[in-house]
Backbone as a printed PyTorch tensor [residue, N CA C, xyz], in Angstrom:
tensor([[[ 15.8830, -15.6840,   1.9000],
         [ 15.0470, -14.5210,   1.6800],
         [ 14.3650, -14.0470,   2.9480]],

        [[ 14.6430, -14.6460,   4.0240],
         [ 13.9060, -14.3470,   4.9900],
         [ 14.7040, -13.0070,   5.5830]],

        [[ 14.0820, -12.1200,   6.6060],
         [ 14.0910, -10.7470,   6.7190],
         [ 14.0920, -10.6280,   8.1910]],

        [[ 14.0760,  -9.2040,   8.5260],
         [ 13.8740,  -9.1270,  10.2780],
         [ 12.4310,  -8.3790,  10.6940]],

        [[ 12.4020,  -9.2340,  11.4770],
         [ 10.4900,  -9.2620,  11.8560],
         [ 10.1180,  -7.8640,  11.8250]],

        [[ 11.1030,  -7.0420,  12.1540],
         [ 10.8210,  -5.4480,  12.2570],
         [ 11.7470,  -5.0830,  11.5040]],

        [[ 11.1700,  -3.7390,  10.8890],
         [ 12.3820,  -3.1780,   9.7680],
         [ 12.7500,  -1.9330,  10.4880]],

        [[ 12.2740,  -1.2420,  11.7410],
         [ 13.3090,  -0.0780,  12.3350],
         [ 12.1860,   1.0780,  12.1160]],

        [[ 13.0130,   2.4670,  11.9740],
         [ 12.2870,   3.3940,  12.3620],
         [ 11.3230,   4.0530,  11.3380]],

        [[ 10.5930,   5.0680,  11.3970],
         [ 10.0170,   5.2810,  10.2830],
         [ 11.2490,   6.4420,   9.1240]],

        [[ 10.8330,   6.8100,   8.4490],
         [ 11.4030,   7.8990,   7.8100],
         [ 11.2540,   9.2300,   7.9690]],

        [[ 12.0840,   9.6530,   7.7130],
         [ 12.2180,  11.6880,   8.0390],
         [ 11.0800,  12.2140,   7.6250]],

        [[ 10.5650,  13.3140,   8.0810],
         [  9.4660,  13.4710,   7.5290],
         [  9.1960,  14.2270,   6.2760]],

        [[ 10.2150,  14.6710,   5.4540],
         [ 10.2830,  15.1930,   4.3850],
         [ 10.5610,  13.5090,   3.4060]],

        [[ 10.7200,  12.9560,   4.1880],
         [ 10.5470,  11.8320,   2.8550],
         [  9.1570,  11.3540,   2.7720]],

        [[  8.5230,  11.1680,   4.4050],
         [  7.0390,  10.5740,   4.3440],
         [  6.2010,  11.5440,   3.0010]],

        [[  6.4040,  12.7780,   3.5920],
         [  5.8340,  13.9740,   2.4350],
         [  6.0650,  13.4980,   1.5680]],

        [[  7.2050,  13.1200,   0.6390],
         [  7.1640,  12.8760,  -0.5490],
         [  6.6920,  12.0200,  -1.1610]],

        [[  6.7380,  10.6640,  -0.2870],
         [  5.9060,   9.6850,  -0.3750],
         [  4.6150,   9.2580,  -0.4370]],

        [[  3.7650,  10.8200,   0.4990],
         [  2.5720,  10.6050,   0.3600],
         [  2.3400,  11.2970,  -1.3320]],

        [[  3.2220,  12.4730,  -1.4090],
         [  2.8790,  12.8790,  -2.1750],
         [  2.8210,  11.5550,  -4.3230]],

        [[  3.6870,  11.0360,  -3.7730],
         [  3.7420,   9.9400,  -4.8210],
         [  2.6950,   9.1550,  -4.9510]],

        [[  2.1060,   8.3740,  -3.5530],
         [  1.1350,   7.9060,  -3.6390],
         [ -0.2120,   8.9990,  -4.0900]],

        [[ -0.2840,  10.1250,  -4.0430],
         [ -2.0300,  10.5010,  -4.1250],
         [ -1.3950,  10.6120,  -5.7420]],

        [[ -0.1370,  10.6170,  -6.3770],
         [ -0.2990,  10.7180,  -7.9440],
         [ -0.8930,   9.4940,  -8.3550]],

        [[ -0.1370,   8.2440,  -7.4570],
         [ -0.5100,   6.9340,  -7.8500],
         [ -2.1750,   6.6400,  -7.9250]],

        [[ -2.7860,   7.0830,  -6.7270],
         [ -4.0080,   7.0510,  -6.9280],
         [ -4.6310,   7.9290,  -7.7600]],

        [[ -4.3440,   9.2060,  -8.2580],
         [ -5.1910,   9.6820,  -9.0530],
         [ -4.8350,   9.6850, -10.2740]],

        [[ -4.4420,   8.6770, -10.9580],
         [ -3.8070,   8.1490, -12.0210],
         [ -4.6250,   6.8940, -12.1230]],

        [[ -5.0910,   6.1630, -11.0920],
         [ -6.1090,   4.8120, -10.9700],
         [ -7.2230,   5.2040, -10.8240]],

        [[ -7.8900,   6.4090, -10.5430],
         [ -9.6310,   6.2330, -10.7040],
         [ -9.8270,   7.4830, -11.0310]],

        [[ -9.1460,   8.2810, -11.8300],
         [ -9.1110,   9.4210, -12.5490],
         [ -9.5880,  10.2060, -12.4320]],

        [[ -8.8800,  10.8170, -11.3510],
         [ -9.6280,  11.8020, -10.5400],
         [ -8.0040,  13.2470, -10.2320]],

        [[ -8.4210,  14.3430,  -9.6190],
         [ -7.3670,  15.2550,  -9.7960],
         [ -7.1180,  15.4420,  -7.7880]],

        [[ -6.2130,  15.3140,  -7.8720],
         [ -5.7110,  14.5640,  -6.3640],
         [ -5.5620,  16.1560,  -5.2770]],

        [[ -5.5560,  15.8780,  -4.2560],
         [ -5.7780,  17.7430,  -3.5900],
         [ -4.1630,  17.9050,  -3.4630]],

        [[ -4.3630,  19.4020,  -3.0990],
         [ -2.6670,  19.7730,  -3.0680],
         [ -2.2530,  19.3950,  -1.6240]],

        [[ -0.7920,  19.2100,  -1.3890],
         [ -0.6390,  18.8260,  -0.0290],
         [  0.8070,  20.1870,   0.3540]],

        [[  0.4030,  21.0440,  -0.2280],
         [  1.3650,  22.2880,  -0.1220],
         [  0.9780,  22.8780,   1.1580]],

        [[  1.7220,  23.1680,   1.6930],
         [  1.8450,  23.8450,   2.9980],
         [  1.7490,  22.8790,   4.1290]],

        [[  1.4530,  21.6680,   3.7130],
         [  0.9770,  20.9260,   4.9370],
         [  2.5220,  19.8800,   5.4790]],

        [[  2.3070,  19.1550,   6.5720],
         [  3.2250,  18.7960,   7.5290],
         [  2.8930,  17.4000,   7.0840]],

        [[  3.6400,  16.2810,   7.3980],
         [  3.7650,  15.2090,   6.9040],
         [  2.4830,  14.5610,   7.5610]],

        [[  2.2910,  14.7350,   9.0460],
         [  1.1490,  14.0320,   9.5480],
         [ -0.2170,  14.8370,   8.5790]],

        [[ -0.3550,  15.8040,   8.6160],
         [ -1.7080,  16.6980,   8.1240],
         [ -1.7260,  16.0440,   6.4470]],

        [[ -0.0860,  15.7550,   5.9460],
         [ -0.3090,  15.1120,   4.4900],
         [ -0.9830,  13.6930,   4.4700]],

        [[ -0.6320,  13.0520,   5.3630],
         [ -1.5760,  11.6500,   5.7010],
         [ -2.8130,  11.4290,   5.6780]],

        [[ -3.3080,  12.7230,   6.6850],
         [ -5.2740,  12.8520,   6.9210],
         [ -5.1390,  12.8650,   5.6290]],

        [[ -4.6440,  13.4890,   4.5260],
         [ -5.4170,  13.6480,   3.1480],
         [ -5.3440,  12.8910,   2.5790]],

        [[ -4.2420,  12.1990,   2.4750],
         [ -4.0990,  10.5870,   1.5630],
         [ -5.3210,   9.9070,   1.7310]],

        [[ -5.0360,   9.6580,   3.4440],
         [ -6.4450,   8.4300,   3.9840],
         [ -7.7420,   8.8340,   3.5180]],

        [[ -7.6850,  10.4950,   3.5090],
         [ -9.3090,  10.8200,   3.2380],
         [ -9.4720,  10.7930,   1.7200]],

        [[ -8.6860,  11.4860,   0.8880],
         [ -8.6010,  11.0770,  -0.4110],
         [ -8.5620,   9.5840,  -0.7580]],

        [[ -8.4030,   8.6160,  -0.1120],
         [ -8.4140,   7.3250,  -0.5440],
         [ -9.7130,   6.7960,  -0.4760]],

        [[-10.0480,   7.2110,   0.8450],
         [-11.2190,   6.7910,   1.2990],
         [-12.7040,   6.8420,   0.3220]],

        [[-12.5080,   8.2030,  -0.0400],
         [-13.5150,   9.0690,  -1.3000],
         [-13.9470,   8.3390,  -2.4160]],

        [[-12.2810,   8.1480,  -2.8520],
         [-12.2370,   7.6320,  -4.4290],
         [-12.7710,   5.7780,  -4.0890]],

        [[-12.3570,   5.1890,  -2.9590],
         [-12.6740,   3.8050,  -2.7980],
         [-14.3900,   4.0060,  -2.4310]],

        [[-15.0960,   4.5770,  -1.9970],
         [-16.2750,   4.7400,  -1.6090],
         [-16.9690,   5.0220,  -2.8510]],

        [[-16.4720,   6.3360,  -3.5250],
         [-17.1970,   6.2550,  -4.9890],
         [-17.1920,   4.6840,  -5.7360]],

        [[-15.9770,   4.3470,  -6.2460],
         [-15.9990,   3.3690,  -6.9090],
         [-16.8010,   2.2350,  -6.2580]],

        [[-16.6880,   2.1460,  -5.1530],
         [-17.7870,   0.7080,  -3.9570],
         [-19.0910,   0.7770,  -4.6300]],

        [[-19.5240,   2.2090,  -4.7020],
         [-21.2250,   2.0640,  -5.4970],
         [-21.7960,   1.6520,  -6.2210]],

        [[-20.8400,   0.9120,  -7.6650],
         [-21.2230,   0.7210,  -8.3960],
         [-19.9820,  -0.2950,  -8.6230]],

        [[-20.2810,  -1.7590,  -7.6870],
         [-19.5690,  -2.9280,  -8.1070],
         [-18.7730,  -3.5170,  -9.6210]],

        [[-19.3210,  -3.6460, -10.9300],
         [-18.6160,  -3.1790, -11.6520],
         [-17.1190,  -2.2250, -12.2760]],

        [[-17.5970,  -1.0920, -11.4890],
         [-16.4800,  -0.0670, -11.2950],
         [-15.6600,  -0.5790, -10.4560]],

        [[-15.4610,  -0.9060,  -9.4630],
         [-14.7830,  -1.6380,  -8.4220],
         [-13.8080,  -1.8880,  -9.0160]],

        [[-14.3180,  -2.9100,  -9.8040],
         [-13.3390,  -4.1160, -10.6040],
         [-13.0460,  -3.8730, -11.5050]],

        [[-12.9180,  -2.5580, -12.2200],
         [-12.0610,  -2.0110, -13.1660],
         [-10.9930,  -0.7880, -12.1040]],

        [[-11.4800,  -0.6630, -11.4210],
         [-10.9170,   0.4920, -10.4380],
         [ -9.6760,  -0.1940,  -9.7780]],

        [[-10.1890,  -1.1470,  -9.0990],
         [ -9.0630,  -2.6150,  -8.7400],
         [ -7.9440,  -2.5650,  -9.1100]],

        [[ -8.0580,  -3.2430, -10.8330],
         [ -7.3710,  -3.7170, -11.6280],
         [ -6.4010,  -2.2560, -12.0500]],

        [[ -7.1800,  -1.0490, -12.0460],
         [ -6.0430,  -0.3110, -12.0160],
         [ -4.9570,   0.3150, -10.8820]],

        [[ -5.8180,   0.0760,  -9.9140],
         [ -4.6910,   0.4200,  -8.8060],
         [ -3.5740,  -0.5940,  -9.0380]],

        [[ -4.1420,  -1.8540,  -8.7640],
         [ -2.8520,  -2.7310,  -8.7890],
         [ -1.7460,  -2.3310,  -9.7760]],

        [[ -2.3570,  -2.0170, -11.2940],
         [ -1.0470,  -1.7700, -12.3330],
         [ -0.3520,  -0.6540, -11.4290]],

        [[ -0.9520,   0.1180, -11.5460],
         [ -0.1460,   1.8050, -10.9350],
         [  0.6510,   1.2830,  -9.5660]],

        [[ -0.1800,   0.5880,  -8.8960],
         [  0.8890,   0.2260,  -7.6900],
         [  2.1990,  -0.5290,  -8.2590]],

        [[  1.6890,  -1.2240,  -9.1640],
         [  3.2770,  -2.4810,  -9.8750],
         [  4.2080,  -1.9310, -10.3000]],

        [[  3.4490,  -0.8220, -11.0810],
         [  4.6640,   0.0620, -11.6170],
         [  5.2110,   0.9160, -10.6420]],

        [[  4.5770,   1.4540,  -9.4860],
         [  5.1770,   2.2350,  -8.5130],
         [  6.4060,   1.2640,  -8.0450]],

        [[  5.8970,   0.0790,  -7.7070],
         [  6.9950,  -1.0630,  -6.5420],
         [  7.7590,  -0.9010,  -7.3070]],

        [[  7.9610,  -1.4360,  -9.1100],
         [  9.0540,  -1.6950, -10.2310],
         [ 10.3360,  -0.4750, -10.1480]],

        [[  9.2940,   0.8250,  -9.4080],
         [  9.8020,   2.1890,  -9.7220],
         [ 10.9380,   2.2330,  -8.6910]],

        [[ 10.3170,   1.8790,  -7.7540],
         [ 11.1790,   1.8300,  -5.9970],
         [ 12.0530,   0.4160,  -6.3740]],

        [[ 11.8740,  -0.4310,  -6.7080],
         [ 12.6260,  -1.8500,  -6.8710],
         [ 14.4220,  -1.0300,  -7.8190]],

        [[ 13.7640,  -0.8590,  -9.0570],
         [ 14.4850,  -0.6690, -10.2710],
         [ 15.8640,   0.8520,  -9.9710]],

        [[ 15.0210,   1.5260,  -9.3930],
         [ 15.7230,   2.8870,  -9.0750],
         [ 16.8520,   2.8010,  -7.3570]],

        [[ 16.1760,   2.1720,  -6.4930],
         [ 16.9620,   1.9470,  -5.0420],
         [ 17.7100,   0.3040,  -5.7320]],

        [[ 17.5160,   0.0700,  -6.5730],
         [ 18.2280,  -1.1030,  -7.1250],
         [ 18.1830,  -2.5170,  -5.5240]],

        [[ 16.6520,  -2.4650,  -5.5280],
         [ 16.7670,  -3.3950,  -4.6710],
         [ 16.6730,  -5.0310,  -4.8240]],

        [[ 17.5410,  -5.9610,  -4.1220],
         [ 17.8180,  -7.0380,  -4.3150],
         [ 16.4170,  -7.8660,  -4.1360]],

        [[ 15.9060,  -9.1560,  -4.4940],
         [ 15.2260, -10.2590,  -3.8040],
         [ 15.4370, -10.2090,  -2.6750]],

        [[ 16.1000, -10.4560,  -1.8020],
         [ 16.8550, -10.5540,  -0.5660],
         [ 16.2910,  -8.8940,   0.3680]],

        [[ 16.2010,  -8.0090,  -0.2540],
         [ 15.9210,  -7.0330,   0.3150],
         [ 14.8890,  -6.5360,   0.0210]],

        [[ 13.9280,  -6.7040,  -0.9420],
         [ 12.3830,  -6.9790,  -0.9600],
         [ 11.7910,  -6.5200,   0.4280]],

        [[ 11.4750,  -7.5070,   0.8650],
         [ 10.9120,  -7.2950,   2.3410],
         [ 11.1580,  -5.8020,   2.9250]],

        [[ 12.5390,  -5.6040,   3.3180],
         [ 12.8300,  -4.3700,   3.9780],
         [ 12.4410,  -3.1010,   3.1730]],

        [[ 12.8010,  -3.1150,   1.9980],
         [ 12.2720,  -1.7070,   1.1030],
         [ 10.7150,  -1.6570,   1.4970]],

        [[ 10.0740,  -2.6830,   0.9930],
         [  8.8220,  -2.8770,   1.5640],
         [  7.9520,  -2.3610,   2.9360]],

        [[  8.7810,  -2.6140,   3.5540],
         [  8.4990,  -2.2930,   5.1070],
         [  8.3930,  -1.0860,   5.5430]],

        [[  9.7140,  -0.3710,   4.6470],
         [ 10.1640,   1.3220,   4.8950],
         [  9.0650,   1.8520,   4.1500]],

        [[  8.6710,   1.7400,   3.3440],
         [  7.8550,   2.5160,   2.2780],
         [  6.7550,   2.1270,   2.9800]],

        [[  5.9600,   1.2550,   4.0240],
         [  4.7770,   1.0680,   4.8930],
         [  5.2060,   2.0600,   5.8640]],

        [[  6.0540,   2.1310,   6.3050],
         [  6.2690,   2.7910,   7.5970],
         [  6.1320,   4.3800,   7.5210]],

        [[  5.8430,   4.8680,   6.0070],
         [  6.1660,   5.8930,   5.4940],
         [  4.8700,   6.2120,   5.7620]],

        [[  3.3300,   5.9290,   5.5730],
         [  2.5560,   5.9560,   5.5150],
         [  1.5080,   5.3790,   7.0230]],

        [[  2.9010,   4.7190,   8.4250],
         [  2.1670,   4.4790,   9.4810],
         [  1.6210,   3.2260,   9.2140]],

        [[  2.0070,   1.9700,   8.3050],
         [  1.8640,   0.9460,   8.4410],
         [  3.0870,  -0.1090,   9.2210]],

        [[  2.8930,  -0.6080,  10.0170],
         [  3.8050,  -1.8430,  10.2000],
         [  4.0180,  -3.0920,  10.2100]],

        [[  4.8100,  -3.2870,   9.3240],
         [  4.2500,  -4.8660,   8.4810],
         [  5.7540,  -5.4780,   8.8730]],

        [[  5.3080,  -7.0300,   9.1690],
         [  6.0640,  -7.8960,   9.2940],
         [  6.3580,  -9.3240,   8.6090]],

        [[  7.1940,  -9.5960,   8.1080],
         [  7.1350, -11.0780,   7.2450],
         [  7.9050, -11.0790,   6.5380]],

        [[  7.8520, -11.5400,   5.3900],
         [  8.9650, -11.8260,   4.4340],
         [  8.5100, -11.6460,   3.1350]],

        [[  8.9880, -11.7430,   1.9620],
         [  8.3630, -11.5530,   0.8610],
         [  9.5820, -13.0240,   0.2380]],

        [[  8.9460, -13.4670,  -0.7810],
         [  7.6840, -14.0180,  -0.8760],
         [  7.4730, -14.9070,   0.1470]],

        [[  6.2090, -14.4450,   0.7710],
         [  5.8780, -15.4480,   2.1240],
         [  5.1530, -15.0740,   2.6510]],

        [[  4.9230, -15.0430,   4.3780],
         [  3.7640, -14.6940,   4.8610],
         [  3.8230, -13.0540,   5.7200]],

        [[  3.1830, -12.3590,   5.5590],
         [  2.5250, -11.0290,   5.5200],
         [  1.8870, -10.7170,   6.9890]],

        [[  2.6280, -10.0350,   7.5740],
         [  1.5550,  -8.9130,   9.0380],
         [  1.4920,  -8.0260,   8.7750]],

        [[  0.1830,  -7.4940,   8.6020],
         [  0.2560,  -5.5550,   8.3620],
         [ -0.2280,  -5.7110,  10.1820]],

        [[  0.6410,  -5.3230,  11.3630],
         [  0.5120,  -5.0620,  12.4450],
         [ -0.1610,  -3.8990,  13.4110]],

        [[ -0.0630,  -3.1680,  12.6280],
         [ -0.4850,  -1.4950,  12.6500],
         [ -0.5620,  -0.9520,  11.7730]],

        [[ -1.7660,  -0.4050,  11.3780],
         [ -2.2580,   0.2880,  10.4470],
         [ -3.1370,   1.9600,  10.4150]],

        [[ -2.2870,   2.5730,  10.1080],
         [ -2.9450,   4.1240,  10.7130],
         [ -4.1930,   4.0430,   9.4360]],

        [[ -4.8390,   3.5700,   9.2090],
         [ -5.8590,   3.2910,   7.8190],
         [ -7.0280,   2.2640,   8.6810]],

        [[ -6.6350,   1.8880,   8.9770],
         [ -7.9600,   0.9280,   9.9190],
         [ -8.6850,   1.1890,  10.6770]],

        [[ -9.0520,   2.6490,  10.6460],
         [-10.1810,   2.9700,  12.1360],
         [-10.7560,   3.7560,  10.4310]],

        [[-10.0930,   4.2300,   9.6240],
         [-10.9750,   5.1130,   8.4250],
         [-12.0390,   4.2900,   7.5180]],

        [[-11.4840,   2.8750,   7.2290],
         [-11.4660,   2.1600,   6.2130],
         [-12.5850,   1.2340,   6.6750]],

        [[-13.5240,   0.7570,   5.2780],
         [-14.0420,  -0.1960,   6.1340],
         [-13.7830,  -1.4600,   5.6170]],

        [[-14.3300,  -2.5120,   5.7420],
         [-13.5700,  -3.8150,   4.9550],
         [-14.0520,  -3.6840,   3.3940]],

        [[-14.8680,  -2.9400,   2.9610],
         [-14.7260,  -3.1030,   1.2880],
         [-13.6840,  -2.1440,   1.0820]],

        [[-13.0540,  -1.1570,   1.5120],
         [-12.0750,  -0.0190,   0.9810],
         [-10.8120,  -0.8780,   1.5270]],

        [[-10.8550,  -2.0810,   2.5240],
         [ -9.6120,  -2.4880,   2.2770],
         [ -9.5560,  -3.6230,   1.4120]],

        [[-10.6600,  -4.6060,   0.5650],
         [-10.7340,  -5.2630,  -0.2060],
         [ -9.8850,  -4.5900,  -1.2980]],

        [[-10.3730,  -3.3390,  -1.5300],
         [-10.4140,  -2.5260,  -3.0010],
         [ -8.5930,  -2.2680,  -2.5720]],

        [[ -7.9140,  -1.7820,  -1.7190],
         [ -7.1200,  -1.2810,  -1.2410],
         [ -6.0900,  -2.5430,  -1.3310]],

        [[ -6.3640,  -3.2150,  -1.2120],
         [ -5.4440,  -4.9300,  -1.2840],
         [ -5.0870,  -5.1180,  -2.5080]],

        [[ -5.7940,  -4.1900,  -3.6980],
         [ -5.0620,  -4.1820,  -4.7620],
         [ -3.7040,  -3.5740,  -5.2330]],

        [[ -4.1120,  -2.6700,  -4.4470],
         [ -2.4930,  -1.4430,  -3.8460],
         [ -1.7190,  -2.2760,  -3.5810]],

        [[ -1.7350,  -3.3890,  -2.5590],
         [ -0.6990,  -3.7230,  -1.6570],
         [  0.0550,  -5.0860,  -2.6890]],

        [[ -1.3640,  -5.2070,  -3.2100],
         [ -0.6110,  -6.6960,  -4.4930],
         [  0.5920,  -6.5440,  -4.9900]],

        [[ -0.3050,  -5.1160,  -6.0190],
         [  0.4260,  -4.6590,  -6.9350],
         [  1.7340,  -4.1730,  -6.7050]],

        [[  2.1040,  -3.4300,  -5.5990],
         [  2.8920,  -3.0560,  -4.8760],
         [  4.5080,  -3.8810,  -4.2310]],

        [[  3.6660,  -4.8700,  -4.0750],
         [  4.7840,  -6.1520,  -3.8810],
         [  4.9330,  -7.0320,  -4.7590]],

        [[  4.4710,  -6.8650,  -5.6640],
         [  4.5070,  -7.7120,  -7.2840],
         [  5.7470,  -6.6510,  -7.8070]],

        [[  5.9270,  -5.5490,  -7.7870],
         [  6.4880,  -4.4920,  -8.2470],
         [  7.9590,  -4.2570,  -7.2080]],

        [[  8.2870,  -4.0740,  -6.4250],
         [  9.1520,  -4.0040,  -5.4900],
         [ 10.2100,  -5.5760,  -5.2360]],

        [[  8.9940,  -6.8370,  -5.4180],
         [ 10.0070,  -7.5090,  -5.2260],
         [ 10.2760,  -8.3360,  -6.5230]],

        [[ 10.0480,  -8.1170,  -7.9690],
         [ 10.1160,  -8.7120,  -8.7930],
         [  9.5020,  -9.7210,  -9.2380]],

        [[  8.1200, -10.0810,  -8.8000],
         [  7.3160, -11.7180,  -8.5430],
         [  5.5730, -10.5230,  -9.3370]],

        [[  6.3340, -10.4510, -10.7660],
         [  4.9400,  -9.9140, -11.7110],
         [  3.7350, -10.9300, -11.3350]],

        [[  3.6540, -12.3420, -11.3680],
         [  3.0000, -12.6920, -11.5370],
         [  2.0950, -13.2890,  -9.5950]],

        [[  3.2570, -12.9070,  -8.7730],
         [  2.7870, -13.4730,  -7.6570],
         [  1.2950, -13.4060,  -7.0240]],

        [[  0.5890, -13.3940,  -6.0330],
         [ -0.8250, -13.4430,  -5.8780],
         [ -1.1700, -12.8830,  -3.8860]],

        [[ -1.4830, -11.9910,  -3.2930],
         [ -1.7100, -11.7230,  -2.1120],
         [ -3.1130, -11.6500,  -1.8660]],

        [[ -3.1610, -13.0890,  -1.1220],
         [ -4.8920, -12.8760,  -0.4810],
         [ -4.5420, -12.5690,   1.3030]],

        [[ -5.7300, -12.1510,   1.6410],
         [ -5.3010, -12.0090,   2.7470],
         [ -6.4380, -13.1970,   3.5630]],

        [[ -5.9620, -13.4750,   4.9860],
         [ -6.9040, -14.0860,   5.3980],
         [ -7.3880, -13.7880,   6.9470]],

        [[ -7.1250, -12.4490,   7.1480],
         [ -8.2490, -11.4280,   7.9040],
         [ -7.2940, -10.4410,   8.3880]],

        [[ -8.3880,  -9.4210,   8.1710],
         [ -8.0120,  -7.9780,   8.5260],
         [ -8.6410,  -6.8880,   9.8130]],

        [[ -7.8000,  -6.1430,  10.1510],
         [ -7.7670,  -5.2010,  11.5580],
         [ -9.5700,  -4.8960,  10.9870]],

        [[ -9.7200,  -4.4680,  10.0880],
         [-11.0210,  -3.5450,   9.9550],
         [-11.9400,  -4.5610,   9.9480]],

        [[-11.8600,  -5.8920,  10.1080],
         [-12.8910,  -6.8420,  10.1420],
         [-12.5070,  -7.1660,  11.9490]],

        [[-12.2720,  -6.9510,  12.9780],
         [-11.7880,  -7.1220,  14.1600],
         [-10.8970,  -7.8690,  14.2400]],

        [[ -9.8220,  -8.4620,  13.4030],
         [ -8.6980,  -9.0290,  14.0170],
         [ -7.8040,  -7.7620,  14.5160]],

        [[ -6.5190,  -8.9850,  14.8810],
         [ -5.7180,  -7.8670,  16.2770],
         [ -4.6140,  -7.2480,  14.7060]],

        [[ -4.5330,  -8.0740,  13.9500],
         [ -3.9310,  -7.4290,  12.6250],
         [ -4.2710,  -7.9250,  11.4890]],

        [[ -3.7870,  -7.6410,   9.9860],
         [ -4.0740,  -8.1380,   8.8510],
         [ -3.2440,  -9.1350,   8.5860]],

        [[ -2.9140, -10.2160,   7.8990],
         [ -2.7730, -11.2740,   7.6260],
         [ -2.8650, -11.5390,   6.3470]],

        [[ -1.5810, -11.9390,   5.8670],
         [ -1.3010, -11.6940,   3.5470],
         [ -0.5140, -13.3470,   3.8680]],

        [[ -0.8180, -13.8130,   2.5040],
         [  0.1310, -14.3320,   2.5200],
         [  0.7800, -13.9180,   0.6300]],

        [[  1.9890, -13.4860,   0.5220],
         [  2.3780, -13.5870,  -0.7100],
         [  3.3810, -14.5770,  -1.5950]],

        [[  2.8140, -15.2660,  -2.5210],
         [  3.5450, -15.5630,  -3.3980],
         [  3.1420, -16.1040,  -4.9020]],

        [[  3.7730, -17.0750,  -5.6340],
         [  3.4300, -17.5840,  -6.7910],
         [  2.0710, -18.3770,  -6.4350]],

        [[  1.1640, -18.0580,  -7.4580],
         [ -0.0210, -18.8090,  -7.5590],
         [  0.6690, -20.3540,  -8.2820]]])
């Protein structure tokens, strides 16, 4: 199951678009909210809005701890079912886990390295100068759920054990079966 430390280039930018555009459904489907339009805009200008739209909805929900943790728990589903969506439809293998994974980060200006199930580099992160460490706490539910969903491991578990927005040089997951 192991993978190549780098998965290559990013994607065209009419796919990033689409991708972002999938994700702000994903999120505004998890804290129920009505997501901005990203019509007319260019794949980078669709990004500022994701990050800033993410940022919003994770900051609201931060206020009121409680909420958090129902807010959490729904990103992760919506992310599981997103990964299941990308897993089930690109009909991707165990074995290729990782790489689908990687492309769909790269889509969004993340670059992650490792393996699934196993250990986790988010290396670069265009989200880490916005974010602060509770929006990537809250945000780690995304990434659970996400790779619970993509690589078939419903029940697997991603803690991380430090992140760019806390001053490391990157983030650090490790994923697998609890």
């Amino acid at each position: 199951m192991r993978s190549a430390n780098r998965a290559g280039a990013p994607p065209p930018a009419w796919m990033r678009k689409l991708e972002i555009a999938v994700l702000m459904r994903t999120f505004s489907r998890a804290f129920g909210v009505e997501a901005p339009s990203l019509r007319g805009l260019t794949a980078a200008e669709s990004l500022h809005v994701f990050r800033e739209f993410t940022a919003a909805c994770m900051e609201l929900a931060l206020e009121r701890p409680p909420l958090a943790t129902i807010f959490r728990h729904r990103l992760s589903e919506e992310a599981r079912r997103l990964g299941t969506l990308v897993r089930q439809s690109l009909r991707v293998t165990p074995s290729r886990a990782f790489s689908a994974a990687a492309f769909f980060y790269r889509g969004i200006d993340i670059e992650l390295e490792g393996t699934l199930p196993g250990e986790l580099r988010f290396v670069r992160c265009s989200f880490a100068q916005r974010y602060t460490p509770a929006d990537c706490w809250l945000m780690s539910a995304f990434d659970e759920g996400f790779m619970r969903g993509v690589s078939g491991m419903p029940d697997a578990e991603l803690s991380f054990s430090c992140r760019l927005t806390q001053g490391a040089p990157c983030c650090q997951a490790h994923f697998m079966m609890s």
